[in-house]
Residue frames as a rotation matrix with the C-alpha (Angstrom) as fourth column:
UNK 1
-0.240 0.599 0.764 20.53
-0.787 0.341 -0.515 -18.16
-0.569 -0.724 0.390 19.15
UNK 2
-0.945 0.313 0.093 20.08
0.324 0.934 0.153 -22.00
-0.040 0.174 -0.984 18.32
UNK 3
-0.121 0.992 -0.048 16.55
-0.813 -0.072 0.578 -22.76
0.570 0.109 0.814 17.50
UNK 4
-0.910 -0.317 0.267 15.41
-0.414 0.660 -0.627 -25.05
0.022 -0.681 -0.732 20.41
UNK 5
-0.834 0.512 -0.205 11.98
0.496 0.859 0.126 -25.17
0.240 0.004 -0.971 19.57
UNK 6
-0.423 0.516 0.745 8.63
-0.452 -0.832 0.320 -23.48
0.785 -0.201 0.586 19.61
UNK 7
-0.892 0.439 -0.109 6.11
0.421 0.717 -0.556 -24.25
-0.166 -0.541 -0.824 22.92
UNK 8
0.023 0.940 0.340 2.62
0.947 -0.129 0.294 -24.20
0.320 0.315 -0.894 23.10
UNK 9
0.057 0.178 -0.982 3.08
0.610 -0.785 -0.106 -20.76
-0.790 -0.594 -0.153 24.80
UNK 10
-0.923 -0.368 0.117 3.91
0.226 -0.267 0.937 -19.56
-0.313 0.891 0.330 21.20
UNK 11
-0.782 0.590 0.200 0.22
0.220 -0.039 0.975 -19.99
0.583 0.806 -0.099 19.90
UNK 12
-0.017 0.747 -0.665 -1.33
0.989 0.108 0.096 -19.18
0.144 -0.656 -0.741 22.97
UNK 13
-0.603 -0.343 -0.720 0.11
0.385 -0.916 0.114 -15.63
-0.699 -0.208 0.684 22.62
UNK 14
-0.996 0.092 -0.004 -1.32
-0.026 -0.236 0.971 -15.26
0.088 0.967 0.238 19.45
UNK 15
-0.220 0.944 -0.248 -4.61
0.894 0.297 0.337 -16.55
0.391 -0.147 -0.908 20.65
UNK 16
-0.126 -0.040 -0.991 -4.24
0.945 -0.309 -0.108 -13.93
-0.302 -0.950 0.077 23.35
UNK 17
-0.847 -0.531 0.023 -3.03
0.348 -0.520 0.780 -11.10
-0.402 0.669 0.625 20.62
UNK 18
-0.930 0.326 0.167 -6.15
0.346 0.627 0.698 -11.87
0.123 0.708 -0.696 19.11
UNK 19
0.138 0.823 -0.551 -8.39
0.943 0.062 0.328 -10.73
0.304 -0.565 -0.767 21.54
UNK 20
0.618 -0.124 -0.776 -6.52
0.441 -0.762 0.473 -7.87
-0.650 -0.635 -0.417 22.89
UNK 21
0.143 -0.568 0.811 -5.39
0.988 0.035 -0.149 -6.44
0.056 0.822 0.566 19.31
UNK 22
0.723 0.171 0.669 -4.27
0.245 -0.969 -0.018 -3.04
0.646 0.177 -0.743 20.73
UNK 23
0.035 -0.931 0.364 -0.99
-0.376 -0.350 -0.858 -0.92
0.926 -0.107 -0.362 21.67
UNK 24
0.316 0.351 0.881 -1.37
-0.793 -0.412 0.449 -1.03
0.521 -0.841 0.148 25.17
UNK 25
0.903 0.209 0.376 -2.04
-0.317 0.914 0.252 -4.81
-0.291 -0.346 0.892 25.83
UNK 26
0.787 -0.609 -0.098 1.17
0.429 0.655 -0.621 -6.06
0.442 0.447 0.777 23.06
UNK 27
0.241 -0.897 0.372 3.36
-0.232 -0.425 -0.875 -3.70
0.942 0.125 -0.310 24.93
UNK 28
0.510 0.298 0.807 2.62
-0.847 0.338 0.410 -4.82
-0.150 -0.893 0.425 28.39
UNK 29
0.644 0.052 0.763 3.54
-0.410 0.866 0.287 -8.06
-0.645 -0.498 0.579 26.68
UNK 30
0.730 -0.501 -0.465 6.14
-0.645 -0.278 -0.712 -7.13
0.228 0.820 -0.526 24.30
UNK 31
-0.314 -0.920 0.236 9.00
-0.942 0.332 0.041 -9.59
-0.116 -0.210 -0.971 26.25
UNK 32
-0.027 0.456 0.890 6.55
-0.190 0.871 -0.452 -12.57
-0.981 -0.181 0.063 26.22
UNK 33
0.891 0.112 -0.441 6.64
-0.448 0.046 -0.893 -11.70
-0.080 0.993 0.091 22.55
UNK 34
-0.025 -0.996 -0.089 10.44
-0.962 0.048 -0.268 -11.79
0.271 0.079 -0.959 22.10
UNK 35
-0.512 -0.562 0.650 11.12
-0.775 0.628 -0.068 -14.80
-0.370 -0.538 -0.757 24.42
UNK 36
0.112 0.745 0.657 8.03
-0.432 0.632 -0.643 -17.09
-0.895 -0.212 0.393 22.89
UNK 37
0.805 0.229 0.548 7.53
0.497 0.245 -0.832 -16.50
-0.325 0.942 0.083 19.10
UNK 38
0.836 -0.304 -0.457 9.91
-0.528 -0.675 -0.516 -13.71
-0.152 0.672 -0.724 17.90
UNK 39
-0.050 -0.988 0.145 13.45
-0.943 0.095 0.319 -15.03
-0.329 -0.121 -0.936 18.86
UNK 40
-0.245 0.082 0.966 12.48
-0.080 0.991 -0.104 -18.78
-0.966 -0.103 -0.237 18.11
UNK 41
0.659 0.607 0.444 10.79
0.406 0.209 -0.890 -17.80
-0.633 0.767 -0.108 15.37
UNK 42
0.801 -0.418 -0.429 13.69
-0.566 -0.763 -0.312 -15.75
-0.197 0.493 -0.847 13.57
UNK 43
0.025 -0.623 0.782 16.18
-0.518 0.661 0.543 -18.57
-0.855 -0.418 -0.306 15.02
UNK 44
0.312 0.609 0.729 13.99
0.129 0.733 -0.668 -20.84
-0.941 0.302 0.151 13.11
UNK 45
0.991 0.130 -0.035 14.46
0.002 -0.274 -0.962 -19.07
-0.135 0.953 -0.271 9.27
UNK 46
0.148 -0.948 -0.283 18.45
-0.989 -0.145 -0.031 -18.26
-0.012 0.284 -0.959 9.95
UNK 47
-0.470 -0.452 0.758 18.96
-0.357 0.883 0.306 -22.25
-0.807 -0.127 -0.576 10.70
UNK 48
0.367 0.414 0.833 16.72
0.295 0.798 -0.526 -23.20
-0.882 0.439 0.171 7.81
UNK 49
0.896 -0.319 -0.310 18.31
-0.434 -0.474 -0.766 -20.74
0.097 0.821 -0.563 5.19
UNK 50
0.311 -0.878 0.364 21.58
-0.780 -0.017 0.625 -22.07
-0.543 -0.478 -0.691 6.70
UNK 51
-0.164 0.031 0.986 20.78
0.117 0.993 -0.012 -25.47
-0.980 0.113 -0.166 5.79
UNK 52
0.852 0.478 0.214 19.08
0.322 -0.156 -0.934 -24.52
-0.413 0.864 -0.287 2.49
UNK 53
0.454 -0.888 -0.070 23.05
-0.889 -0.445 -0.110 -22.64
0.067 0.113 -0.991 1.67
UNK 54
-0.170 -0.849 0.499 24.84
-0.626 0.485 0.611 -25.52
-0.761 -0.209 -0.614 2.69
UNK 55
0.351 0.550 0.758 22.62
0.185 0.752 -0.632 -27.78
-0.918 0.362 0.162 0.23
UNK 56
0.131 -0.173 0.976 22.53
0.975 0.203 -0.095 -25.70
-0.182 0.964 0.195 -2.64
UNK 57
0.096 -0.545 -0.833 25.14
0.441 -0.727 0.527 -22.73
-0.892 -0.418 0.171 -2.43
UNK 58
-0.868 -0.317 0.383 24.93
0.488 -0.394 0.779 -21.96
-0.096 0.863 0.496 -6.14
UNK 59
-0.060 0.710 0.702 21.58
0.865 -0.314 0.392 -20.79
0.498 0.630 -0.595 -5.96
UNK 60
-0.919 -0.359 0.164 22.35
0.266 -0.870 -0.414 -17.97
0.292 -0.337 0.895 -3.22
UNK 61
0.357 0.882 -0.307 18.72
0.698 -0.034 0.715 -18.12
0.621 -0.470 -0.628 -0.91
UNK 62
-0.830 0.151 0.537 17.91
-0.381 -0.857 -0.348 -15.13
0.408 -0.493 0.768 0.81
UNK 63
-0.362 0.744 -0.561 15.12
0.905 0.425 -0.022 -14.89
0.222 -0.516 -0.827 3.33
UNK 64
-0.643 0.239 0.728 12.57
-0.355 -0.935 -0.007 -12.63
0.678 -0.263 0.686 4.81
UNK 65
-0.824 0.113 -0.556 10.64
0.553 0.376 -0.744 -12.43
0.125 -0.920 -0.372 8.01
UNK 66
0.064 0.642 0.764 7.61
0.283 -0.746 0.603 -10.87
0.957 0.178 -0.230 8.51
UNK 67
-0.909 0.098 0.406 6.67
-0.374 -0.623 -0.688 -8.29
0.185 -0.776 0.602 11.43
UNK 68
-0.733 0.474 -0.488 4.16
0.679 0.459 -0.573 -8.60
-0.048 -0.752 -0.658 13.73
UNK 69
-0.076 0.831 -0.551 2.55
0.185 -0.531 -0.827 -5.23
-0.980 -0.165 -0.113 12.45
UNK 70
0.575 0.633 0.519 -0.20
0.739 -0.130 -0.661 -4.33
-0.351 0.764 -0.542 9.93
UNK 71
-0.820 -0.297 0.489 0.88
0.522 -0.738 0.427 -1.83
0.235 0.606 0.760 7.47
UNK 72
-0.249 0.870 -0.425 -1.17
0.514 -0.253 -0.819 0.82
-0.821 -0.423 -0.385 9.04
UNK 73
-0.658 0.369 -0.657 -2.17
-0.752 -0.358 0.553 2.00
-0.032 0.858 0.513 5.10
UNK 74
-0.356 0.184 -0.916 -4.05
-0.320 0.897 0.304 -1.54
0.878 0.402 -0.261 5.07
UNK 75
-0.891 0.268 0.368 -5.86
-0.239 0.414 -0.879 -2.12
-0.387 -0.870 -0.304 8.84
UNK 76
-0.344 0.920 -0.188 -9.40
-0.146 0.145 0.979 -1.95
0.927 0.364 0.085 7.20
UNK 77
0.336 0.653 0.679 -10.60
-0.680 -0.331 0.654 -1.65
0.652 -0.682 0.333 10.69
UNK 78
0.879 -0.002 -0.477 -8.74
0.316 0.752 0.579 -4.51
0.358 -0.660 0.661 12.09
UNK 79
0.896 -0.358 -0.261 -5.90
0.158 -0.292 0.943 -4.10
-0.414 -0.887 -0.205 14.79
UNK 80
0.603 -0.752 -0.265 -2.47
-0.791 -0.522 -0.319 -2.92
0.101 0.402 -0.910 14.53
UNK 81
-0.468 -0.867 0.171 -0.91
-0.872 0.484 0.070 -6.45
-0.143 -0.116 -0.983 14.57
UNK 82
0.196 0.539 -0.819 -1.16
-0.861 0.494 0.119 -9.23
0.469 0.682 0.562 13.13
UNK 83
0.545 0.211 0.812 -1.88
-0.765 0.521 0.378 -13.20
-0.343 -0.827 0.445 14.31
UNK 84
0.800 -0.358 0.481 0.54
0.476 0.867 -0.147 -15.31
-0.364 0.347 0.864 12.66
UNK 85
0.332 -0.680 -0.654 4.32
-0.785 -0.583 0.208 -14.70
-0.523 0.444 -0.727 11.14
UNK 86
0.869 0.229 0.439 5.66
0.253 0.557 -0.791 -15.84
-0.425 0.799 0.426 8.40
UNK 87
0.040 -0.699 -0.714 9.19
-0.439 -0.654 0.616 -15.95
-0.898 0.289 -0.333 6.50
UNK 88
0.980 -0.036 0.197 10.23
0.192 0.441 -0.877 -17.12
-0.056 0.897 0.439 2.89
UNK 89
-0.153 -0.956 0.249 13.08
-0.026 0.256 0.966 -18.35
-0.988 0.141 -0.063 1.82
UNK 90
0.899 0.155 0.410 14.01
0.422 -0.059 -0.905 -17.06
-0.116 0.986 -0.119 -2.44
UNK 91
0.193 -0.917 0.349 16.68
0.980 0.200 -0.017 -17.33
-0.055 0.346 0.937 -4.73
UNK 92
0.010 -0.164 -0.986 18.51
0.470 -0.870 0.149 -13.55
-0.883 -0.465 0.069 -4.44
UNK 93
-0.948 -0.064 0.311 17.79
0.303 -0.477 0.825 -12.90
0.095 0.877 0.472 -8.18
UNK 94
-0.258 0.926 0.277 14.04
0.728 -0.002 0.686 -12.51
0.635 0.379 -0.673 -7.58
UNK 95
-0.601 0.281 0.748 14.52
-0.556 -0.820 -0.138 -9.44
0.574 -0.499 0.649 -5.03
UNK 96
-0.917 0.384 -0.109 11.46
0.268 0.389 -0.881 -11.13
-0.296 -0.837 -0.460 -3.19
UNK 97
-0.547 0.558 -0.624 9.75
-0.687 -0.725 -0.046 -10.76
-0.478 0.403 0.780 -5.97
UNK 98
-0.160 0.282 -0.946 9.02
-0.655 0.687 0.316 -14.04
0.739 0.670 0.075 -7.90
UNK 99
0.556 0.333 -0.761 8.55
-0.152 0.941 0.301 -17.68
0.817 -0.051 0.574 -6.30
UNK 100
-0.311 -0.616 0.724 9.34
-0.880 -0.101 -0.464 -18.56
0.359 -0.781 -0.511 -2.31
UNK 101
-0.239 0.141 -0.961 9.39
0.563 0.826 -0.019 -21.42
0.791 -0.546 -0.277 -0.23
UNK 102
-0.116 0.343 0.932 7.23
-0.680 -0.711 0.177 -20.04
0.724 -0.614 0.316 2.97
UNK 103
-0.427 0.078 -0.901 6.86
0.595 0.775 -0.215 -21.04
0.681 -0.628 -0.377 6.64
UNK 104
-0.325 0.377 0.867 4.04
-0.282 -0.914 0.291 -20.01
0.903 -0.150 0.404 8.58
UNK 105
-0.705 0.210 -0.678 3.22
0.701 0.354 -0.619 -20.27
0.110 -0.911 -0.397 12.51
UNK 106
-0.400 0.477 0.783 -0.52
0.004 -0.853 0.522 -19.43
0.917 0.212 0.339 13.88
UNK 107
0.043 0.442 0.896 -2.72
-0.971 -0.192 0.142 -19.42
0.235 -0.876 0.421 16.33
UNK 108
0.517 0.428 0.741 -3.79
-0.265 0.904 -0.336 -23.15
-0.814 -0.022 0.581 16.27
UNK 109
0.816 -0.001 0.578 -1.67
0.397 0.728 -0.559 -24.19
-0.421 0.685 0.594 12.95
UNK 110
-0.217 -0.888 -0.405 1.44
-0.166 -0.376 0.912 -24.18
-0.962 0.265 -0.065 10.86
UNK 111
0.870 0.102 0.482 2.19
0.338 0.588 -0.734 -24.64
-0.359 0.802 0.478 7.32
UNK 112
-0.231 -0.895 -0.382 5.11
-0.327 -0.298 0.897 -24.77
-0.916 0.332 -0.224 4.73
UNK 113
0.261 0.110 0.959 5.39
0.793 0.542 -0.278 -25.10
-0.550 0.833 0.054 1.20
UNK 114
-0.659 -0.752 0.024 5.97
0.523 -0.434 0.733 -23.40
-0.541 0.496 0.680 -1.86
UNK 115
-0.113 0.924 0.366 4.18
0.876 0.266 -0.402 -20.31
-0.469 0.275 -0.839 -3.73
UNK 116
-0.821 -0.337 0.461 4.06
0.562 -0.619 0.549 -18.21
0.100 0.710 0.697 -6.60
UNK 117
-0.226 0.459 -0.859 2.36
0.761 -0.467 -0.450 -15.26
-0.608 -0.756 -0.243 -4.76
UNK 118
0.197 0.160 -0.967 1.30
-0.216 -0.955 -0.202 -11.91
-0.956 0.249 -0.154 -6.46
UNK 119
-0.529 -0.488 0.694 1.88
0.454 0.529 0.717 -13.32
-0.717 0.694 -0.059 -9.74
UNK 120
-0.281 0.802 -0.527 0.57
-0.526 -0.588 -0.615 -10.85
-0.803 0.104 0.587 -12.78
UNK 121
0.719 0.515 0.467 -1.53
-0.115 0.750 -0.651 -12.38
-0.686 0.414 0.598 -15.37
UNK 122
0.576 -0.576 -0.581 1.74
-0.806 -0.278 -0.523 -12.40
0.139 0.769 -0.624 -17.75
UNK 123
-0.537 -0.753 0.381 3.45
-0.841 0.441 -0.313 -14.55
0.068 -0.489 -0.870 -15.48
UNK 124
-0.306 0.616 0.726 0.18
-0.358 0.632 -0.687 -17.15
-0.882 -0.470 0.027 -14.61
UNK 125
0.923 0.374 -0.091 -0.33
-0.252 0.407 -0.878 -17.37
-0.291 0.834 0.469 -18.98
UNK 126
0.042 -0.630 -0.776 3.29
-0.764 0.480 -0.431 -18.19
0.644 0.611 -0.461 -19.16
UNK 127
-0.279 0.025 0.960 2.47
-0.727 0.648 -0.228 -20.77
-0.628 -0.761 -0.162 -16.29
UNK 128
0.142 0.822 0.551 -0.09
-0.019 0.559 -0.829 -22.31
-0.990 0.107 0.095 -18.23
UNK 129
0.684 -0.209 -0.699 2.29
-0.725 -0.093 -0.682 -22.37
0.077 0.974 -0.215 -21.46
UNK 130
-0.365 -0.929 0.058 4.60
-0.912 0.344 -0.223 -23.98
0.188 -0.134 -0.973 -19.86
UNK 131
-0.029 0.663 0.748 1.71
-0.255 0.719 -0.647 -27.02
-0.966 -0.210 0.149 -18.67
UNK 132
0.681 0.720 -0.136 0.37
-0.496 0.316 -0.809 -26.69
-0.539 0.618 0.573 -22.26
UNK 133
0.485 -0.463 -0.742 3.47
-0.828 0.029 -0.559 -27.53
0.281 0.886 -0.370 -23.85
UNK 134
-0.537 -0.402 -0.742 4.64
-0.180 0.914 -0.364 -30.68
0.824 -0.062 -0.563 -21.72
UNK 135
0.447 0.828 0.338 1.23
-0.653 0.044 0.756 -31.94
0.611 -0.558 0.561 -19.59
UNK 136
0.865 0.032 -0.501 2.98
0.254 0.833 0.492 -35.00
0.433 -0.552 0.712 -18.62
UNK 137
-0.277 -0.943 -0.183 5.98
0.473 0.032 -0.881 -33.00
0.837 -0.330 0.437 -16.81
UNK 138
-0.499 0.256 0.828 3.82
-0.746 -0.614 -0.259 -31.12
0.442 -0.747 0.497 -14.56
UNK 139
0.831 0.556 -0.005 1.74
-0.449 0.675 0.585 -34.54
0.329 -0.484 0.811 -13.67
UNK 140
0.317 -0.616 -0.722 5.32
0.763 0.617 -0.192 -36.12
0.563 -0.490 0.665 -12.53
UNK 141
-0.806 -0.192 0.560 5.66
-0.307 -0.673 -0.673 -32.86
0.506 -0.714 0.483 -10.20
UNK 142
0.025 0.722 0.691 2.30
-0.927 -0.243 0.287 -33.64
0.375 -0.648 0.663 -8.79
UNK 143
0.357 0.169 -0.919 3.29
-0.009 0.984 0.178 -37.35
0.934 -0.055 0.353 -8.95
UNK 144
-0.343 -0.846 0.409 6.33
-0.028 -0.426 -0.904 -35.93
0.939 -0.322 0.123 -6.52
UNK 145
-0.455 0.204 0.867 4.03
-0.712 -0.667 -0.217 -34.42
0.534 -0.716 0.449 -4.33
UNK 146
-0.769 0.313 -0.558 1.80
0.376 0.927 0.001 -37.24
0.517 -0.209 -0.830 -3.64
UNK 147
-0.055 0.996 -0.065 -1.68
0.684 0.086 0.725 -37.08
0.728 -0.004 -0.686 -2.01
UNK 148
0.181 0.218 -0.959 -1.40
0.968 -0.212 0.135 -34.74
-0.174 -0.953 -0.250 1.64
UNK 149
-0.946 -0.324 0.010 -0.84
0.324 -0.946 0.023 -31.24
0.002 0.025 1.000 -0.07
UNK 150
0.425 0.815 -0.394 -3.45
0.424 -0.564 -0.708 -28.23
-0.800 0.134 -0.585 0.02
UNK 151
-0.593 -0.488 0.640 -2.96
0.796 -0.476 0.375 -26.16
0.121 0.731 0.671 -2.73
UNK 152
-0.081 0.499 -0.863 -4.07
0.329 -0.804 -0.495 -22.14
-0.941 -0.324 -0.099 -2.16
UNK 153
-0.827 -0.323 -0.461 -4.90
0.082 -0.880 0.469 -19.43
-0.556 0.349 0.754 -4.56
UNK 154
-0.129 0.939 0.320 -7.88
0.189 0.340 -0.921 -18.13
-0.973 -0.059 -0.221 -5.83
UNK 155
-0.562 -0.059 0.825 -8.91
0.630 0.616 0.473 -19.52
-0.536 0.786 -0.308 -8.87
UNK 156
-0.930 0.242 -0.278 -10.01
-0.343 -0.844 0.412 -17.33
-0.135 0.479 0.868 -11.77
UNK 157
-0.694 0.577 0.430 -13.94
-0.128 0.489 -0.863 -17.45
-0.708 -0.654 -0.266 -12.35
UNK 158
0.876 0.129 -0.465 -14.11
-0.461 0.511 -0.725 -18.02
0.144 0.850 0.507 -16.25
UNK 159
0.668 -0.581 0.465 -11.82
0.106 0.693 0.713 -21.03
-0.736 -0.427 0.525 -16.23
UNK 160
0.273 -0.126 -0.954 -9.01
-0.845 -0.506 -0.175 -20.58
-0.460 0.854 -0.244 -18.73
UNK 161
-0.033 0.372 -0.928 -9.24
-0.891 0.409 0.196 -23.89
0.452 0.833 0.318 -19.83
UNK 162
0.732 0.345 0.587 -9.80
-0.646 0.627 0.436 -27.62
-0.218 -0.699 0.682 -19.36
UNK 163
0.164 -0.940 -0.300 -6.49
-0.731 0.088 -0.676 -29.84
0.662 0.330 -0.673 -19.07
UNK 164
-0.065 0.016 -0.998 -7.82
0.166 0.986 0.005 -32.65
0.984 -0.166 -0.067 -16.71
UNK 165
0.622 0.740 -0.257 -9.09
0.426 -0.045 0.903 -33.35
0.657 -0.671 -0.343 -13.63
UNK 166
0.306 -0.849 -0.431 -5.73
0.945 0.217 0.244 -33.45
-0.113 -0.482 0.869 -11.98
UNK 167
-0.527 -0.821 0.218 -4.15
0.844 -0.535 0.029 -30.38
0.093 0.199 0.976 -13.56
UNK 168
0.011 0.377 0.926 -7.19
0.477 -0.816 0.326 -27.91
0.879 0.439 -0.189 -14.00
UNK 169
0.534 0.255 -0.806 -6.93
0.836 -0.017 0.549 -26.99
0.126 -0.967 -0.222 -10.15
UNK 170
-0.120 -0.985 0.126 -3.54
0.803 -0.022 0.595 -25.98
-0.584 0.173 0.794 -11.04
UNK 171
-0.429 -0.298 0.853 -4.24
0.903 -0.127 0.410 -24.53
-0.014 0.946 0.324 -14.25
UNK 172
-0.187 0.913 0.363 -6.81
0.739 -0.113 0.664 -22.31
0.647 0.393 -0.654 -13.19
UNK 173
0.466 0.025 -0.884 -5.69
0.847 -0.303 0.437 -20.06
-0.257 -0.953 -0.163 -10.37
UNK 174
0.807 -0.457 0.374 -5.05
-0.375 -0.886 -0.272 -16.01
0.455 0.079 -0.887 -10.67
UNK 175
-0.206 -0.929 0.306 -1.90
-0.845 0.011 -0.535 -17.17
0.494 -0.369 -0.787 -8.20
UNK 176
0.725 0.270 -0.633 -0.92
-0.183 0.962 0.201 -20.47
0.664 -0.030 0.747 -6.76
UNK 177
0.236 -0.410 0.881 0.34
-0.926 -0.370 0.076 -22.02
0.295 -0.834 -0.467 -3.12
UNK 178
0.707 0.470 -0.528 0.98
-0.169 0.837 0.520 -25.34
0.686 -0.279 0.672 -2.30
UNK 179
-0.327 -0.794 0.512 1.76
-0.636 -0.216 -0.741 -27.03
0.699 -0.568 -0.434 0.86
UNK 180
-0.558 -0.060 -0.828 1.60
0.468 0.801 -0.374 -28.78
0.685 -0.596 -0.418 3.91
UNK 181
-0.302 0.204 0.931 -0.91
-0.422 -0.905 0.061 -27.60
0.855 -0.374 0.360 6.63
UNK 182
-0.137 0.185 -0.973 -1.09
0.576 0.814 0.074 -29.32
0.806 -0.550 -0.218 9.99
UNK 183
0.691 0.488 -0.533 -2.08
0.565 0.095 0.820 -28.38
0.451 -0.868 -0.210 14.03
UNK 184
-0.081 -0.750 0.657 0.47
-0.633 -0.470 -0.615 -26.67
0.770 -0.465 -0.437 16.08
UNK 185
0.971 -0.076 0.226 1.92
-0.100 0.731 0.675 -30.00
-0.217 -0.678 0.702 18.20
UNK 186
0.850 -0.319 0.418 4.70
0.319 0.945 0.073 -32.01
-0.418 0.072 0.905 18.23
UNK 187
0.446 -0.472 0.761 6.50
0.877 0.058 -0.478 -31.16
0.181 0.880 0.439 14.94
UNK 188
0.375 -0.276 0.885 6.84
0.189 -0.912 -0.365 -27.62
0.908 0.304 -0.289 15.99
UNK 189
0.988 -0.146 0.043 8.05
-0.063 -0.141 0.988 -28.29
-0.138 -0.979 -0.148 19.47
UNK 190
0.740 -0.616 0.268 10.82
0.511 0.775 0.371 -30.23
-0.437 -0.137 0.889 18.42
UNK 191
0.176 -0.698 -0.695 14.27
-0.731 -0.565 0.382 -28.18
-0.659 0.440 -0.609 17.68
UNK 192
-0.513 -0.491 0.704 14.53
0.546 0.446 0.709 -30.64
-0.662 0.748 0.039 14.50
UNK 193
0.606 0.772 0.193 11.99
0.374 -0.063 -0.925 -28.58
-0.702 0.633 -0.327 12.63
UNK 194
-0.058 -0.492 -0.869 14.85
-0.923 -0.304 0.234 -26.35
-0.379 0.816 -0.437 10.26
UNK 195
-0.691 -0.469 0.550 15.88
-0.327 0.881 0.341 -30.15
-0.645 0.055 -0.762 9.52
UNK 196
-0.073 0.890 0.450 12.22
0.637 0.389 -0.665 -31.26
-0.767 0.238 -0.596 8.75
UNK 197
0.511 0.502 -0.698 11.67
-0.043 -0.796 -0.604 -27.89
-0.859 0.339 -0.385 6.79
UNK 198
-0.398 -0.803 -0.444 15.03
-0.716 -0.032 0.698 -28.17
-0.574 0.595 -0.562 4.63
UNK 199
-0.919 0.100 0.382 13.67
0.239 0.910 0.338 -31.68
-0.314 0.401 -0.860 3.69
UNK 200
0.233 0.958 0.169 10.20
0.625 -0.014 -0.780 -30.49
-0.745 0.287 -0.602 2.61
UNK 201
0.280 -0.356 -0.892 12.06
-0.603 -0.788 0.126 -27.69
-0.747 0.502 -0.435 0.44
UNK 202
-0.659 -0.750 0.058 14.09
-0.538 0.523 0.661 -29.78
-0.526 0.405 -0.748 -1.41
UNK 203
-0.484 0.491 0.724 11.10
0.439 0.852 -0.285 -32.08
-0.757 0.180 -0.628 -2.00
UNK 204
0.450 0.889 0.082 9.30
0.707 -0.299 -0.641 -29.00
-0.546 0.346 -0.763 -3.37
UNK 205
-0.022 -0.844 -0.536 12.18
0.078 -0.536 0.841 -27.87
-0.997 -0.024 0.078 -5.26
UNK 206
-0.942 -0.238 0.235 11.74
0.243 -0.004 0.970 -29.02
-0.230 0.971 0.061 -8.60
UNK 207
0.253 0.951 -0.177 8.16
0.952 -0.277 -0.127 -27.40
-0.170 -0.136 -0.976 -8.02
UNK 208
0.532 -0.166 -0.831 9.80
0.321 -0.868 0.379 -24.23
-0.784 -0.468 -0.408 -7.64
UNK 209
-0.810 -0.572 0.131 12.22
0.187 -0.041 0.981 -24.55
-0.556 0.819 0.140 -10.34
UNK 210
-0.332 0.637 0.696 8.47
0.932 0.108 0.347 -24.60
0.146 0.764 -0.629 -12.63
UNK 211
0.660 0.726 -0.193 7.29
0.725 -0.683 -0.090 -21.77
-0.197 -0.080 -0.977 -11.11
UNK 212
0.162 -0.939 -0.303 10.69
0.258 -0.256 0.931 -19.88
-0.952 -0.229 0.201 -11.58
UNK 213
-0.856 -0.380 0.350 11.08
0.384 -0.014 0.923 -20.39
-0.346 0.925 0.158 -15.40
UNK 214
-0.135 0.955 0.264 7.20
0.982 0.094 0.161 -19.01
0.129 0.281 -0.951 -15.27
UNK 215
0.370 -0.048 -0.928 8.30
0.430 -0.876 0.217 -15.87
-0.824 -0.479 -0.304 -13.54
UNK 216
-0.602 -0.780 -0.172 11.30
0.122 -0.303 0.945 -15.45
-0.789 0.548 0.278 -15.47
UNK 217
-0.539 0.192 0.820 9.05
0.842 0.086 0.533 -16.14
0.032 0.978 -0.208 -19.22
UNK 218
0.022 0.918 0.397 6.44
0.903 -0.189 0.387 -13.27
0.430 0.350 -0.833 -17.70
UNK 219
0.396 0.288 -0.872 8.16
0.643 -0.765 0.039 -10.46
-0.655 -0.576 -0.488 -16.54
C-alpha cells in the first residue's frame, strides 16, 4: 500500500478513542481503525525508511511502529489503548536501543524529529563530555537547526552545569528530544509527507550522529 495520505478522519478517531477508551467501543470500530490511521499510518514509516535506505544504505535503518495498545502492566487506571502512534526510524546496530528519528500522529497534532530517549545517566555524562570538549561544534548543530524546534526531556533539577544560555537547555536534561511540532492540516494530508519527513531527517542527521557517539561512549 502507497501512502496516499492521512485525512482529518485520522484524528477524529483518536478524538473519538479518547472518549470511549474501552474494548467494546474500538472493536465496533476496529475497520475505521485499519482504513483511517493504521494502514496509512504503517504505509507512511515503510515509504519513509524506504527513502531513508535509498539515501544512506550504509547505515542499514530499521524501523518500529507502535501499537495502539497500553501494555496492560502500565494502564495506571487509564484505558487499554492509547491516543496517538508513533514509529522510529534507527540505525540496526542500536537494536532500538540508542538514538531514533521519530514520527508521531495525534489527536489534534503531529511531530517529527530526533531523540535520545531512555538514555542512562552514563550515556547523558558522556553527552555532556562530548559538549564540554568542543562547545562550538554543538552551537553549529543548533546553528543547523535554526529557530522553530521544541526540544523535550525533562531536565535534571540540580543543574549539572552552566555552559551558556544557548547550550544549558541542552546540557541539562536526564534525556533529550528535539523536533518539529505543528497542528494536524495540510502537511499531513498530502501523500508527499515520507518526502517532507526524509528531508527533515537528513537535516537532523548530523544531530543524531552526536547523540550516537554519546550512546556508543556510555554503554
Amino acid at each position: 500500500m502507497a501512502f496516499q495520505g492521512f485525512t482529518p478522519e485520522a484524528g477524529t478517531f483518536l478524538w473519538e478513542l479518547s472518549f470511549h477508551n474501552e474494548r467494546p467501543w474500538f472493536l465496533a470500530h476496529r475497520e475505521e481503525f485499519e482504513a483511517v490511521l493504521n494502514r496509512p499510518f504503517r504505509a507512511l514509516c515503510a515509504e519513509t525508511l524506504r527513502r531513508m535506505d535509498g539515501l544512506y544504505p550504509e547505515r542499514a535503518f530499521e524501523a518500529h511502529v507502535s501499537r495502539i495498545y497500553r501494555d496492560a502492566r502500565r494502564l495506571f487506571g487509564r484505558g487499554p489503548y492509547k491516543d496517538n502512534l508513533w514509529f522510529t526510524i534507527f540505525e540496526s546496530s542500536q537494536h532500538n536501543e540508542g538514538p531514533a528519528f521519530w514520527f508521531e500522529f495525534g489527536r489534534s497534532s503531529w511531530s517529527a524529529g530526533v531523540g535520545f530517549w531512555d538514555a542512562s545517566p552514563s550515556m547523558m555524562e558522556a553527552f555532556r563530555r562530548q559538549i564540554d570538549a568542543n562547545p562550538a561544534r554543538f552551537e553549529r548543530l543548533l546553528d543547523e537547526l535554526g529557530p522553530d524546534w521544541k526540544l523535550w526531556g525533562q531536565p535534571y533539577k540540580r543543574p549539572k552545569g552552566e555552559r551558556g544560555e544557548r547550550i544549558d537547555p541542552w546540557y541539562n536534561r536526564k534525556s533529550i528530544s528535539a523536533g518539529l511540532e505543528r497542528d494536524l492540516g495540510p502537511e499531513v494530508w498530502d501523500k508527499a509527507l515520507p518526502e517532507r519527513l526524509t528531508e527533515l531527517f537528513t537535516r537532523l542527521l548530523p544531530l543524531f550522529d552526536f547523540f550516537c557517539e554519546a550512546w556508543r561512549a556510555g554503554m
